[in-house]
C-alpha positions in Angstrom: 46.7 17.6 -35.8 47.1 15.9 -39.1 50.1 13.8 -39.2 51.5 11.6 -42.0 54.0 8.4 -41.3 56.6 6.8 -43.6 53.9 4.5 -44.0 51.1 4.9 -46.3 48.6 6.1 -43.4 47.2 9.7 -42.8 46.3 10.6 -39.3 43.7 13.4 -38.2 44.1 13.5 -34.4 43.2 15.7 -31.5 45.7 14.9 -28.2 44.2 16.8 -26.0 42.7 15.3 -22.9 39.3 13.7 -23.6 40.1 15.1 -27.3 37.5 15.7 -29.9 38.0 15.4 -33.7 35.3 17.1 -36.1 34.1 16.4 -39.3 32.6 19.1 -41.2 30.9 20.2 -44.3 28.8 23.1 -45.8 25.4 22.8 -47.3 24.4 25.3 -50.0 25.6 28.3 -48.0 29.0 29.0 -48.5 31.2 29.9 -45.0 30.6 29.2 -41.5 26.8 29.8 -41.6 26.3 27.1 -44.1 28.8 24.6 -41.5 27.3 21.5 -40.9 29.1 19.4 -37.9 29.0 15.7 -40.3 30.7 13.9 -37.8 32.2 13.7 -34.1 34.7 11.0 -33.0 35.3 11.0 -29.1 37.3 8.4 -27.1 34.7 5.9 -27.0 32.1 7.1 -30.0 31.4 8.6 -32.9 28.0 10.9 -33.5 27.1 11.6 -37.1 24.6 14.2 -37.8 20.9 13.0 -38.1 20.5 13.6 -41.8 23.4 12.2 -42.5 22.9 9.1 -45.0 25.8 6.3 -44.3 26.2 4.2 -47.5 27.6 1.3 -48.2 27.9 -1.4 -50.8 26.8 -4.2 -48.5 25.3 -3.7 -45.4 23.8 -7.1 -44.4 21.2 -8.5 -46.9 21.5 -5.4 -48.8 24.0 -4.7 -51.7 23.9 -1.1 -52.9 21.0 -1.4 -54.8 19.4 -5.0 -54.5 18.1 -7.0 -50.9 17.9 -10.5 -50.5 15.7 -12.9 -49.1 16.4 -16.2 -48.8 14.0 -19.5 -48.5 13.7 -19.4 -44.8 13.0 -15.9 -44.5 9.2 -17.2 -45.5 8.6 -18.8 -42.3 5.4 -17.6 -41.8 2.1 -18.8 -43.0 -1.4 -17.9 -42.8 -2.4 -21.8 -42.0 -2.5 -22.7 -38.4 -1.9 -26.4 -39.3 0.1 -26.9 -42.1 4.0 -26.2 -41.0 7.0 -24.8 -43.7 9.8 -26.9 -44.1 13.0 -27.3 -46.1 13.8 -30.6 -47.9 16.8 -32.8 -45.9 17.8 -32.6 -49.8 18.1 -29.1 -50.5 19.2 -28.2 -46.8 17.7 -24.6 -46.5 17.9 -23.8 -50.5 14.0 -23.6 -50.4 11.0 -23.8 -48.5 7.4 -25.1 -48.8 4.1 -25.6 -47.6 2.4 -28.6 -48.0 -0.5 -27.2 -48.8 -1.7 -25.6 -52.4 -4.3 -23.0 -51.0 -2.4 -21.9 -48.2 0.3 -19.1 -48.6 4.1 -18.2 -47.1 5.0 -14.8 -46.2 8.6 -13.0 -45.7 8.7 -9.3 -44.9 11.7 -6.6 -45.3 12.2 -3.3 -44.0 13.1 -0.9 -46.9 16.3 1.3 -45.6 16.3 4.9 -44.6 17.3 6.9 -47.9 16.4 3.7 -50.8 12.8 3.1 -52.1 12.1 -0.7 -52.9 10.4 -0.5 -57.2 10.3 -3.8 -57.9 9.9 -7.5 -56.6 11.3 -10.7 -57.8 10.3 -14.4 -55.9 12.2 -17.4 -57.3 10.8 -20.8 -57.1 10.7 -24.1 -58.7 7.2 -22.9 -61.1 6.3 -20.3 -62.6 2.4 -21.2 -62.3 3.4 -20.3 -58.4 2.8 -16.4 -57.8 3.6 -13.6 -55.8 1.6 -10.4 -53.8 4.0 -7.6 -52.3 1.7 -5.7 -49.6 3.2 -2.0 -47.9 2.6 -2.8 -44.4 3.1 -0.5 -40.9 3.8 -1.3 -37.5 0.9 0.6 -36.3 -2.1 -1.7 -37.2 -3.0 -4.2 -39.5 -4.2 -2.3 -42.9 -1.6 -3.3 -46.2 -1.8 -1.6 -49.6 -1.3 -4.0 -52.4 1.4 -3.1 -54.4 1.5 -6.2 -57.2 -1.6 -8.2 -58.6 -0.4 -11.6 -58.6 2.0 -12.0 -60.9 3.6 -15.3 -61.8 6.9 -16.7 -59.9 10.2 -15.9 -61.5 9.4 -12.8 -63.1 10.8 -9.3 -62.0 7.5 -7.0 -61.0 7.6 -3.5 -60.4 5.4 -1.8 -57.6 2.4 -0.3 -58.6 3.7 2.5 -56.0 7.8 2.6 -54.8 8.0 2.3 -51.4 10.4 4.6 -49.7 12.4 3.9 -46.3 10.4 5.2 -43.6 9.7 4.2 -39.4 7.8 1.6 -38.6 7.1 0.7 -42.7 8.2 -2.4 -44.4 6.9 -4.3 -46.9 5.1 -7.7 -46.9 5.9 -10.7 -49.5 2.9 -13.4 -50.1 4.3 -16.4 -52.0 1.5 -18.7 -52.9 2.7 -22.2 -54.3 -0.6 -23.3 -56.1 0.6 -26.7 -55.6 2.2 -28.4 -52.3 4.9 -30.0 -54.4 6.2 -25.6 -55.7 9.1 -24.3 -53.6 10.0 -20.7 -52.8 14.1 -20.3 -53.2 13.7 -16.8 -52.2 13.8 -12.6 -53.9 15.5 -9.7 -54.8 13.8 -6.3 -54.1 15.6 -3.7 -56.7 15.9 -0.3 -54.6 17.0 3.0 -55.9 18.7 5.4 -53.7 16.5 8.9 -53.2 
């Protein structure tokens, strides 16, 4: 039943007991053998079809076509003495190692339907730089996807890496000094 109030609101409803409201579309076939079932409300769900992409403008870190990560999403080092802090100064605005050999690392899951092209790290100095690895949950083997390039700059991948299971990609921030602080990046993805 579609109903429409005095208001300004539209309403697609099924009153039947235990009711069932479809949403449906066709794909290049044109009539009921090209009908795709989209979506499927019920009382207490709603089931969209498995290929169905579900975009938004901001969905958590992610807006549309940039992700974000902040200082404290490099928590991770690859020294087993040196801890990562944040200044009491800056309160979370950036992190650092005190160390200039050792490295921070954040990591980010490229979405289903987006490929991540390019790679920006913010820090205090530019003489700081940056590696962007494509990683899987499987084992331990990364494909570099950046040579080094220098803090601050915007890098594109040597090879776009699409959303896919149990992928993500690795960021390697290496300070060069222990007084150089990682603010955080941007990963620039394009919708396939």
């Amino acid at each position: 039943m579609l109903g429409a109030y005095a208001t300004d609101i539209v309403v697609l409803s099924n009153r039947a007991a235990n009711g069932i409201v479809q949403i449906r579309a066709n794909n290049a076939t044109a009539g009921g053998t090209g009908e795709l079932i989209i979506a499927t409300f019920k009382d207490t769900s709603v089931d969209f079809l498995n290929a169905a992409e579900l975009r938004g403008t901001n969905i958590g870190n992610i807006f549309d076509t940039e992700a974000y990560l902040t200082a404290l999403d490099f928590c991770v080092s690859n020294s087993t003495s040196v801890p990562i802090y944040t200044k009491s100064t800056v309160n979370g605005g950036s992190a650092q190692i005190n160390s200039s050999s050792d490295s921070m690392y954040a990591t980010f899951q490229v979405p289903l339907g987006y490929q991540a092209t390019h790679v920006q790290v913010n820090g205090n100095s530019s003489s700081s730089t940056f590696d962007v690895y494509g990683c899987s949950w499987a084992n331990d083997v990364d494909t570099a996807l950046t040579s080094s390039p220098s803090v601050n700059s915007n890098q594109a991948l040597s090879s776009s890496q699409s959303g896919l299971a149990g992928r993500y990609i690795s960021i390697k921030f290496t300070p060069g000094s222990s007084a150089n602080r990682v603010y955080g990046a941007k990963i620039t993805l394009e919708r396939l």
